[in-house]
PDB file of N, CA, C and O in Angstrom:
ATOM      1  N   UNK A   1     227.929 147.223  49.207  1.00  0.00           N
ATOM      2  CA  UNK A   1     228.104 148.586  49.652  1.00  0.00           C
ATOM      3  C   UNK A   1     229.333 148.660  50.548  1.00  0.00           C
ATOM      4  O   UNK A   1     229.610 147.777  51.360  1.00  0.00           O
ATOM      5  N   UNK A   2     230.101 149.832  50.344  1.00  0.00           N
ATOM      6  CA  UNK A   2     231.423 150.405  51.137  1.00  0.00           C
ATOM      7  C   UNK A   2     231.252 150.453  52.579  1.00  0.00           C
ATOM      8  O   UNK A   2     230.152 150.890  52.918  1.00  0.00           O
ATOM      9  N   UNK A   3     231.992 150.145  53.462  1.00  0.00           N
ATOM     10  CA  UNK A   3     231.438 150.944  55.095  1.00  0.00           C
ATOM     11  C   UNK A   3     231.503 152.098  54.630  1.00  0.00           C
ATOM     12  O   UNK A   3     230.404 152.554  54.946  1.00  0.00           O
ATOM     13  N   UNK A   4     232.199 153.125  53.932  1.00  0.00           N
ATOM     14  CA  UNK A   4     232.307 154.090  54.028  1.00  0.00           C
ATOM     15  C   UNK A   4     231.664 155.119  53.305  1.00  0.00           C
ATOM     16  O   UNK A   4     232.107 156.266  53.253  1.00  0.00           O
ATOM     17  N   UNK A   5     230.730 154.775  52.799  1.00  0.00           N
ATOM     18  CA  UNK A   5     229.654 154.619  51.646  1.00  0.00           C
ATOM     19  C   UNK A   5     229.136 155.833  52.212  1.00  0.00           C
ATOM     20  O   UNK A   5     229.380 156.882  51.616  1.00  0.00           O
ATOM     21  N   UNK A   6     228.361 155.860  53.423  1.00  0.00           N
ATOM     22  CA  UNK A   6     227.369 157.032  53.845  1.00  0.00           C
ATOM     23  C   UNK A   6     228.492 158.359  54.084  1.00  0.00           C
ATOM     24  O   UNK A   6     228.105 159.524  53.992  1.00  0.00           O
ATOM     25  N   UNK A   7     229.796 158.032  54.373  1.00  0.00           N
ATOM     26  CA  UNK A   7     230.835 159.257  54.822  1.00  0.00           C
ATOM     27  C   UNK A   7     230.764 159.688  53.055  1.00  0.00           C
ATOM     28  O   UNK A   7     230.704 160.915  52.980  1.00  0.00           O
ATOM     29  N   UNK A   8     230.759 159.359  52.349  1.00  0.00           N
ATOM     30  CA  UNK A   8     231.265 159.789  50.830  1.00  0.00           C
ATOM     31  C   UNK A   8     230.057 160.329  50.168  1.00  0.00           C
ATOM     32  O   UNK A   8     230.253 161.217  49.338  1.00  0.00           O
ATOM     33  N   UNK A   9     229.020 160.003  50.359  1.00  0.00           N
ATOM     34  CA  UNK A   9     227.712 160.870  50.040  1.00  0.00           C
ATOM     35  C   UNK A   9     227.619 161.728  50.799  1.00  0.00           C
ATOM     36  O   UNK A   9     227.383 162.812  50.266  1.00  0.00           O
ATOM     37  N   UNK A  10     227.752 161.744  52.530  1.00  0.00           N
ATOM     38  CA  UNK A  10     227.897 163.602  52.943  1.00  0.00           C
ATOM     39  C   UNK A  10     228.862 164.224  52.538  1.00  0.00           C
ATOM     40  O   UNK A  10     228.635 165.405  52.276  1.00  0.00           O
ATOM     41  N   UNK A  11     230.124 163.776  52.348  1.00  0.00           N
ATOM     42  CA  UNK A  11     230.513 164.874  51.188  1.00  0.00           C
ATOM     43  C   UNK A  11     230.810 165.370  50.061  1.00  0.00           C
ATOM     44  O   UNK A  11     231.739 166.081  49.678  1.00  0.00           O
ATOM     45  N   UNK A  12     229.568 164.739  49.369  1.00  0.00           N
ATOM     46  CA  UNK A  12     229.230 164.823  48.327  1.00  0.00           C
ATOM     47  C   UNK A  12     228.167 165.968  48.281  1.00  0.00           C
ATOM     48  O   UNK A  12     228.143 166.900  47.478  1.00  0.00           O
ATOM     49  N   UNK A  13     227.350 165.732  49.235  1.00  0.00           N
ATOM     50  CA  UNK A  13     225.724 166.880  49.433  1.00  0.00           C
ATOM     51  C   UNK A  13     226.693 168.221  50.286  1.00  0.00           C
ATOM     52  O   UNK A  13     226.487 169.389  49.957  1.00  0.00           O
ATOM     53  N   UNK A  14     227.713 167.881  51.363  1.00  0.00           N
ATOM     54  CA  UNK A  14     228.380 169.277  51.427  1.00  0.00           C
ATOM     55  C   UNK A  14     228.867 170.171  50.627  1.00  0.00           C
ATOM     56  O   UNK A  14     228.696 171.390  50.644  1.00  0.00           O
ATOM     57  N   UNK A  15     229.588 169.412  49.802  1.00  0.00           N
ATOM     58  CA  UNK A  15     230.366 170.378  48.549  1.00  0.00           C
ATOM     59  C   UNK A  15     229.241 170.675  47.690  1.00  0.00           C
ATOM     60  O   UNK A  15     229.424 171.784  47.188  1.00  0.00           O
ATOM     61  N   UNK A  16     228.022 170.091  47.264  1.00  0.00           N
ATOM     62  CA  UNK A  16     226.980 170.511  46.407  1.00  0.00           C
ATOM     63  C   UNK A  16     226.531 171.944  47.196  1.00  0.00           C
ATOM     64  O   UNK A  16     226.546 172.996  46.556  1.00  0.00           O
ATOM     65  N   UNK A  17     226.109 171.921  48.704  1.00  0.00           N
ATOM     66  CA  UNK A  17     225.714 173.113  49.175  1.00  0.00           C
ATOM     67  C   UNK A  17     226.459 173.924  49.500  1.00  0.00           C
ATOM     68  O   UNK A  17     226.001 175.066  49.526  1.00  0.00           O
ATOM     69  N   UNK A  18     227.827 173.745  49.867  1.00  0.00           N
ATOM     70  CA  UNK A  18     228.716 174.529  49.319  1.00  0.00           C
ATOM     71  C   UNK A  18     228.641 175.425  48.324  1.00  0.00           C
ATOM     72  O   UNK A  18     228.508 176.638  48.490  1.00  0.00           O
ATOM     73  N   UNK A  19     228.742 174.737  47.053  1.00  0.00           N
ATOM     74  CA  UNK A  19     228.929 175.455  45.731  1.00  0.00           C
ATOM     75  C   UNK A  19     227.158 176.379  45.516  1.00  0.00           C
ATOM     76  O   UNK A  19     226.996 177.146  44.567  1.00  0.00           O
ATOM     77  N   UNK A  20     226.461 176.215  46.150  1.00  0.00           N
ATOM     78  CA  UNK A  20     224.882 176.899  46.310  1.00  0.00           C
ATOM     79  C   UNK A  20     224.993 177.820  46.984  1.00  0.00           C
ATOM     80  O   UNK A  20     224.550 178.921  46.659  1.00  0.00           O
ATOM     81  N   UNK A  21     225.634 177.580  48.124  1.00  0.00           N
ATOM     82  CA  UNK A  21     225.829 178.619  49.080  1.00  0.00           C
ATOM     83  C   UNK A  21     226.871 180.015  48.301  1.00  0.00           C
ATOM     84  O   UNK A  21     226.430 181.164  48.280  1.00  0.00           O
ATOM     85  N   UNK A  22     228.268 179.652  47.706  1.00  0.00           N
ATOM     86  CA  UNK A  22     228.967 180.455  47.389  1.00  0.00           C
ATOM     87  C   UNK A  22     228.452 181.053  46.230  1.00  0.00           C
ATOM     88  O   UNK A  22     228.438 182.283  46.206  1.00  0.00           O
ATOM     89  N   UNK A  23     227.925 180.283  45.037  1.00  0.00           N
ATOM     90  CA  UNK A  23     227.325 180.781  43.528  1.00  0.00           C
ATOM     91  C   UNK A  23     226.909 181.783  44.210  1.00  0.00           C
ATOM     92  O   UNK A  23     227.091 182.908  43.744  1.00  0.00           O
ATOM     93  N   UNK A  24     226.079 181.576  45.804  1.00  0.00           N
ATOM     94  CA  UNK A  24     225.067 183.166  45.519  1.00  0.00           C
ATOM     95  C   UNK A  24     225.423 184.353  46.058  1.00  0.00           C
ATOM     96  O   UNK A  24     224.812 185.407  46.234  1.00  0.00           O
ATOM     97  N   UNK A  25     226.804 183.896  46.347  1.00  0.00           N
ATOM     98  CA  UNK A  25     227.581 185.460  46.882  1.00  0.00           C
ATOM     99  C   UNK A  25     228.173 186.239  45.381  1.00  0.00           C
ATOM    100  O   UNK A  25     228.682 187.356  45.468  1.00  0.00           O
ATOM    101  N   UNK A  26     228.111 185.877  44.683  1.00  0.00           N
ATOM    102  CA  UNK A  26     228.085 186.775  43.123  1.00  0.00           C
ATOM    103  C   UNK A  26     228.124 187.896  42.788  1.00  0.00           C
ATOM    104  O   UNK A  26     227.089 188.352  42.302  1.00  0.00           O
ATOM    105  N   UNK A  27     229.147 188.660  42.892  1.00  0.00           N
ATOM    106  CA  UNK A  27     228.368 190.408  42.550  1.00  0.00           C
ATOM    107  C   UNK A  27     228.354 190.724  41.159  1.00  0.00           C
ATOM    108  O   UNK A  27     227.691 191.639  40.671  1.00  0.00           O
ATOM    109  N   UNK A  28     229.293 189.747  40.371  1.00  0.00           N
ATOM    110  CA  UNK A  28     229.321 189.571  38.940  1.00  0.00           C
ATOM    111  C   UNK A  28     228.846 188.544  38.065  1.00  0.00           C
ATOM    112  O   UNK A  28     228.886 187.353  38.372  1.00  0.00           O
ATOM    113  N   UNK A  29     228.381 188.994  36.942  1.00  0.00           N
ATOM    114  CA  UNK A  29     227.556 188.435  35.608  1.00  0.00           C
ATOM    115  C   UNK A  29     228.815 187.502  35.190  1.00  0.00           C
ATOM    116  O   UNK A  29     229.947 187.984  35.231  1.00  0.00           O
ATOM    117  N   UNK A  30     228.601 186.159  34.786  1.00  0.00           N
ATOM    118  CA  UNK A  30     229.740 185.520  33.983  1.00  0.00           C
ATOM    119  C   UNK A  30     230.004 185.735  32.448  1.00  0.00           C
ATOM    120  O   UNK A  30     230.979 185.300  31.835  1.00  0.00           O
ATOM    121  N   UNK A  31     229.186 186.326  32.037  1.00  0.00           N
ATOM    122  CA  UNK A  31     229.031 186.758  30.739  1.00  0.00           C
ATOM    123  C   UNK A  31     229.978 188.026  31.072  1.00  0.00           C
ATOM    124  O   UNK A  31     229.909 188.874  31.962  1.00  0.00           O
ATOM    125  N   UNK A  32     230.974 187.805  29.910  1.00  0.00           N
ATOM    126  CA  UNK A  32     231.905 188.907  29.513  1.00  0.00           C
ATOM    127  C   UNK A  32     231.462 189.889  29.261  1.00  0.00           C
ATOM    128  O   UNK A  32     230.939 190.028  28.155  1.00  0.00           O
ATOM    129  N   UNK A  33     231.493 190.875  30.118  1.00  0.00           N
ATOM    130  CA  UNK A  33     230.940 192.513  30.140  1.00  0.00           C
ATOM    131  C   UNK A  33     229.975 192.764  30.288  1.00  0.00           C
ATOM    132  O   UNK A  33     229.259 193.615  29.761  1.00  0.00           O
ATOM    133  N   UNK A  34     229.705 191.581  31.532  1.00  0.00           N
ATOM    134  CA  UNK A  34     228.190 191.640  31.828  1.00  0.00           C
ATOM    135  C   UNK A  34     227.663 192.553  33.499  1.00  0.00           C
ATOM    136  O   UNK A  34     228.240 192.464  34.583  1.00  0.00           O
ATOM    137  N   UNK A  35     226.801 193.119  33.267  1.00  0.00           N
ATOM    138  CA  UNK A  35     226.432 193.625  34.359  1.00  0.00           C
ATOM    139  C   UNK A  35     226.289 192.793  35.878  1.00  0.00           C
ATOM    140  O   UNK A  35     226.187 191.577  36.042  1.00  0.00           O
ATOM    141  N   UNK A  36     226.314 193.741  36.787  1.00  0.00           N
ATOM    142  CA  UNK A  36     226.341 193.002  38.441  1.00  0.00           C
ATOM    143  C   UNK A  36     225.139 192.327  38.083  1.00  0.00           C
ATOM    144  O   UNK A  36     224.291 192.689  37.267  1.00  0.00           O
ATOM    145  N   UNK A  37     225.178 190.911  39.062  1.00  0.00           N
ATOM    146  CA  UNK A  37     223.911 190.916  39.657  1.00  0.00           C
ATOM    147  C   UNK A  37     222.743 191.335  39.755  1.00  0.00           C
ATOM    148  O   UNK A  37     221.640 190.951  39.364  1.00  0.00           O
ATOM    149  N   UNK A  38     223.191 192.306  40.417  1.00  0.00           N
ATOM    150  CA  UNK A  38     222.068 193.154  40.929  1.00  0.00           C
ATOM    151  C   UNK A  38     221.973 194.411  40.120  1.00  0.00           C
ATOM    152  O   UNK A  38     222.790 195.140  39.557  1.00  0.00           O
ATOM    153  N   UNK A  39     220.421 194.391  40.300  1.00  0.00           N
ATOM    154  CA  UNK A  39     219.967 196.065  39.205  1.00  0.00           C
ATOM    155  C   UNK A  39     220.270 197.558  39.969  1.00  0.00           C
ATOM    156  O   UNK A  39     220.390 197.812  41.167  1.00  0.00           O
ATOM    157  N   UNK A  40     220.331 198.279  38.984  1.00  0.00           N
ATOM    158  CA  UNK A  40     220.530 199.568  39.163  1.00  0.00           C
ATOM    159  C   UNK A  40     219.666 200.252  40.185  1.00  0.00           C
ATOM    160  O   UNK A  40     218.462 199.994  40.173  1.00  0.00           O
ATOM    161  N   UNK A  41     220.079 200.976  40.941  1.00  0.00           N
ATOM    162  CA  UNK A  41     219.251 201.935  42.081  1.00  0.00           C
ATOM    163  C   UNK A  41     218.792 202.894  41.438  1.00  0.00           C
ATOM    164  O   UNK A  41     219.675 203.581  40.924  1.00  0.00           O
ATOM    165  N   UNK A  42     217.403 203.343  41.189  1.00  0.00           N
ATOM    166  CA  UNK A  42     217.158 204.263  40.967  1.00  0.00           C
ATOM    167  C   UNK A  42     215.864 205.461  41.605  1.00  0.00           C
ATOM    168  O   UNK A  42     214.707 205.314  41.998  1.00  0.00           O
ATOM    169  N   UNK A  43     216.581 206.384  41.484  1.00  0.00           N
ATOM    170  CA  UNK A  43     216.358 207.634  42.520  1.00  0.00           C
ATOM    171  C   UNK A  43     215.637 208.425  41.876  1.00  0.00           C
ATOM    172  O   UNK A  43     215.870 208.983  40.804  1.00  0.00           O
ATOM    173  N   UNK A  44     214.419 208.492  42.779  1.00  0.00           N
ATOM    174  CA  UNK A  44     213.220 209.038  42.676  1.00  0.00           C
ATOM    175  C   UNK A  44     213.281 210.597  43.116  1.00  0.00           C
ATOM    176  O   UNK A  44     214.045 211.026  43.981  1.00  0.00           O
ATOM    177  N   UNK A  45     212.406 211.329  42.423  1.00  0.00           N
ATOM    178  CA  UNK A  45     212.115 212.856  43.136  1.00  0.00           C
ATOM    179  C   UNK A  45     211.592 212.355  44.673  1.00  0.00           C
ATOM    180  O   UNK A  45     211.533 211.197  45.086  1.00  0.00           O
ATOM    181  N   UNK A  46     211.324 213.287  45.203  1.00  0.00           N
ATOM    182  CA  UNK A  46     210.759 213.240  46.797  1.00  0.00           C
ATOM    183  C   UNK A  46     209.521 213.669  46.611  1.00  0.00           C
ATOM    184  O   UNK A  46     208.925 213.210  47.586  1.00  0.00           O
ATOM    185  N   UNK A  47     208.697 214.310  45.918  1.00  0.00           N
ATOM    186  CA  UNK A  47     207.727 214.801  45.228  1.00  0.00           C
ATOM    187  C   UNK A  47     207.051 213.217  44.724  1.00  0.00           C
ATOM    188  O   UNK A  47     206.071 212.724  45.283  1.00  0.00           O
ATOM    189  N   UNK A  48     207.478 212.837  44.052  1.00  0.00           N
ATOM    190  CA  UNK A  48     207.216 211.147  43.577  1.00  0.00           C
ATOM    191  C   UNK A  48     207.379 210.406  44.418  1.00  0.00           C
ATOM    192  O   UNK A  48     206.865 209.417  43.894  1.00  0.00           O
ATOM    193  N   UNK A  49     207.654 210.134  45.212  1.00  0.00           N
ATOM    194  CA  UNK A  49     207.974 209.477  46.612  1.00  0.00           C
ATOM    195  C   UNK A  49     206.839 209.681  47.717  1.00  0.00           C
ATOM    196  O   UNK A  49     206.567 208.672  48.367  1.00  0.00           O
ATOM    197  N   UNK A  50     206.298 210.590  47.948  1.00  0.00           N
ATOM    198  CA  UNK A  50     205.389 211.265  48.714  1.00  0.00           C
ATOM    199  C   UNK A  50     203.800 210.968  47.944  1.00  0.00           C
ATOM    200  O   UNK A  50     202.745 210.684  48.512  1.00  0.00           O
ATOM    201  N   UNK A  51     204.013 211.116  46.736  1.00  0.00           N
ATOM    202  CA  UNK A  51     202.608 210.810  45.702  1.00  0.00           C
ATOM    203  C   UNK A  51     202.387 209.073  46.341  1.00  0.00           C
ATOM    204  O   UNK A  51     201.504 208.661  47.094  1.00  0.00           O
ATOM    205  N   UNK A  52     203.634 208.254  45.663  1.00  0.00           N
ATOM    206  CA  UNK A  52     203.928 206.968  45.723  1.00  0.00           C
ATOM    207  C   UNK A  52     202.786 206.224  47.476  1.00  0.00           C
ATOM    208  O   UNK A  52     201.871 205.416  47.635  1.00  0.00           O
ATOM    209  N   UNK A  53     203.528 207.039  48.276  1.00  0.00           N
ATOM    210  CA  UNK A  53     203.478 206.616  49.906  1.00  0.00           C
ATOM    211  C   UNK A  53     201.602 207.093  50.171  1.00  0.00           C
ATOM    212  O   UNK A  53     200.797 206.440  50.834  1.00  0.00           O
ATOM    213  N   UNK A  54     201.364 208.221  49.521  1.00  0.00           N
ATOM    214  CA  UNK A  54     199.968 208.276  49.363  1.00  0.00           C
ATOM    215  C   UNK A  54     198.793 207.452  48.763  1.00  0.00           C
ATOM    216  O   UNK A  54     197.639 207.344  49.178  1.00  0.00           O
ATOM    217  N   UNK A  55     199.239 207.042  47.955  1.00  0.00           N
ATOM    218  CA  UNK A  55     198.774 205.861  46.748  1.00  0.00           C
ATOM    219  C   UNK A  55     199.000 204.236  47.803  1.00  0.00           C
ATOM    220  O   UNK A  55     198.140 203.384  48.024  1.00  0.00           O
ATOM    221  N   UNK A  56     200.264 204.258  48.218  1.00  0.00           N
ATOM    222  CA  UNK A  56     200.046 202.830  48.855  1.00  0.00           C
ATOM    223  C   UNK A  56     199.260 203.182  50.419  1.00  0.00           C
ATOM    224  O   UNK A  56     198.893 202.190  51.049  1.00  0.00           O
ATOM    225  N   UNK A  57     199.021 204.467  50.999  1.00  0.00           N
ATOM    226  CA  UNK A  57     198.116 204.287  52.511  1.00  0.00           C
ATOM    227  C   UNK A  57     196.860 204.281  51.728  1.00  0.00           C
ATOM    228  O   UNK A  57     195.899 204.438  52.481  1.00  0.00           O
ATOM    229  N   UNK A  58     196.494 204.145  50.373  1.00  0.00           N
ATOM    230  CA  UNK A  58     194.743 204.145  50.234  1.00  0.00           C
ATOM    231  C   UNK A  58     194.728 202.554  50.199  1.00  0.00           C
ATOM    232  O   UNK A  58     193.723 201.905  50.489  1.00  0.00           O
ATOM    233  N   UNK A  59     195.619 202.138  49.917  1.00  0.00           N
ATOM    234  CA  UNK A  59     195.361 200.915  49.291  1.00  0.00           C
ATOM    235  C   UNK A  59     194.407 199.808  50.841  1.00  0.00           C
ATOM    236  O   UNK A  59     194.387 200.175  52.016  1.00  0.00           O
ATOM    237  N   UNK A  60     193.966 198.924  50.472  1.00  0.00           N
ATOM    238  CA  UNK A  60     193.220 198.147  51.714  1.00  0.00           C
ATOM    239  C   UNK A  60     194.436 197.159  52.749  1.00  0.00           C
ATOM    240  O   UNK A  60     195.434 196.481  52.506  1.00  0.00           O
ATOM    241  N   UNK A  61     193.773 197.502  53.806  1.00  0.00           N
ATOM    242  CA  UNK A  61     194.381 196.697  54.596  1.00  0.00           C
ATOM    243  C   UNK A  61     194.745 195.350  54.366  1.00  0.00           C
ATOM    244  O   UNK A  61     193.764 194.630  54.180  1.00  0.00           O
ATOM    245  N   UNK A  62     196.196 194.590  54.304  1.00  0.00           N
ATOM    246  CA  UNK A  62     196.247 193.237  53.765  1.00  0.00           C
ATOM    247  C   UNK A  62     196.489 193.228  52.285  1.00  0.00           C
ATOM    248  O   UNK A  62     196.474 192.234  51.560  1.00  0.00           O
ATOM    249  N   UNK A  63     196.692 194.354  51.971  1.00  0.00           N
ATOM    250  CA  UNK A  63     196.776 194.741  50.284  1.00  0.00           C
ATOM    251  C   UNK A  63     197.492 193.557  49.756  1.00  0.00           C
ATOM    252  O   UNK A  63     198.033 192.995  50.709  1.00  0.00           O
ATOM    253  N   UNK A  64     197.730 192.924  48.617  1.00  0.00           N
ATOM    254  CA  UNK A  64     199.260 191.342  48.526  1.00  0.00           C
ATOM    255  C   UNK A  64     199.940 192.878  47.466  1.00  0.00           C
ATOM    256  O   UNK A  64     200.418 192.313  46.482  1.00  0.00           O
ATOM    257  N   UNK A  65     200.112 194.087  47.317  1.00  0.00           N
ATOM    258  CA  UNK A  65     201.000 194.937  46.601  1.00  0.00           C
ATOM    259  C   UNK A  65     201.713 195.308  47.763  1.00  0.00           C
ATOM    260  O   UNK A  65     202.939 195.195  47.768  1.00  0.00           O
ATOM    261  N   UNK A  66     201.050 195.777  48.836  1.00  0.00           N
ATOM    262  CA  UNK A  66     201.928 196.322  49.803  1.00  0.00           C
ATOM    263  C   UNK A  66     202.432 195.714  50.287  1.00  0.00           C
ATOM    264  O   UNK A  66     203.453 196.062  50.881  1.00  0.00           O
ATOM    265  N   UNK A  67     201.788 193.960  50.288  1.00  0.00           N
ATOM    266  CA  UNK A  67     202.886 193.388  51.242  1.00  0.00           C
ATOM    267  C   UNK A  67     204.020 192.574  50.018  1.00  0.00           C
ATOM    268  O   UNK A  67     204.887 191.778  50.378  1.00  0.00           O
ATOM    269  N   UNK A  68     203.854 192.856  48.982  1.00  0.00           N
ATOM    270  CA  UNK A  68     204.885 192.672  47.768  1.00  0.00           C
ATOM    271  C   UNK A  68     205.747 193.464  48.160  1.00  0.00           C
ATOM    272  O   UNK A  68     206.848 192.913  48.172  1.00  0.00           O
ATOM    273  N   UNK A  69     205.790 195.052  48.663  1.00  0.00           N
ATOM    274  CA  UNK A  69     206.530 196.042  48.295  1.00  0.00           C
ATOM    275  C   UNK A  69     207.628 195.569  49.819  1.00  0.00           C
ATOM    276  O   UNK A  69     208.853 195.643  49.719  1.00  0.00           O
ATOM    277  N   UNK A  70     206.931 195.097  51.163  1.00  0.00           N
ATOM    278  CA  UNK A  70     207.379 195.268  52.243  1.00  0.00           C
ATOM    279  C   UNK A  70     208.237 194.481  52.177  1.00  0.00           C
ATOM    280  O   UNK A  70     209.205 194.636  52.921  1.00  0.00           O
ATOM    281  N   UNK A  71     208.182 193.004  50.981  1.00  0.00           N
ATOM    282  CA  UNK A  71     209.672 192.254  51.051  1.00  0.00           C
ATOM    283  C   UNK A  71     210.208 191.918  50.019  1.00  0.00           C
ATOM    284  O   UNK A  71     210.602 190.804  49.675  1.00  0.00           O
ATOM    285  N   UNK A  72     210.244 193.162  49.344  1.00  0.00           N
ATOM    286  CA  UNK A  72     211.142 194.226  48.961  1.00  0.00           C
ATOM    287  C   UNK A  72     212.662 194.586  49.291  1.00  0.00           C
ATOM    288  O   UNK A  72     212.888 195.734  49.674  1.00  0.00           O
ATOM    289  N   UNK A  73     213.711 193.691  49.170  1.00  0.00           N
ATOM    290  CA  UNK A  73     214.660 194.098  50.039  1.00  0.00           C
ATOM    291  C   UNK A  73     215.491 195.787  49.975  1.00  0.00           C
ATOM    292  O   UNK A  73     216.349 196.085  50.805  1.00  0.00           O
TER     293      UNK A  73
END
């Protein structure tokens, strides 16, 4: 083994988390004419929104939907 053996495997695992870290700043698909990332926003009536918010206060305390919805980003 190298002395320098353990310096060349940390940066080996830096540049790996590196490249983990940056892949996930992405706002684009690599596929040619491919959509963002991220999905479409879509905008609800306020009428549907209000039904919605009614439907999740029946739900039980500790609900695992509501707390699906809360991390939700």
């Amino acid at each position: 083994m190298k002395p320098n053996d353990g310096c060349s495997k940390l940066r080996r695992v830096a540049l790996v988390l590196a490249t983990i870290w940056l892949s996930g700043c992405a706002t684009v698909s690599s596929d040619v004419g491919g959509q963002g990332t991220c999905p479409p926003v879509v905008e609800y009536r306020r009428e549907f929104q209000a039904r919605a918010a009614e439907e999740l206060a029946l739900l039980p305390e500790g609900s695992t939907v509501a707390e699906m919805l809360a991390d939700s980003p």
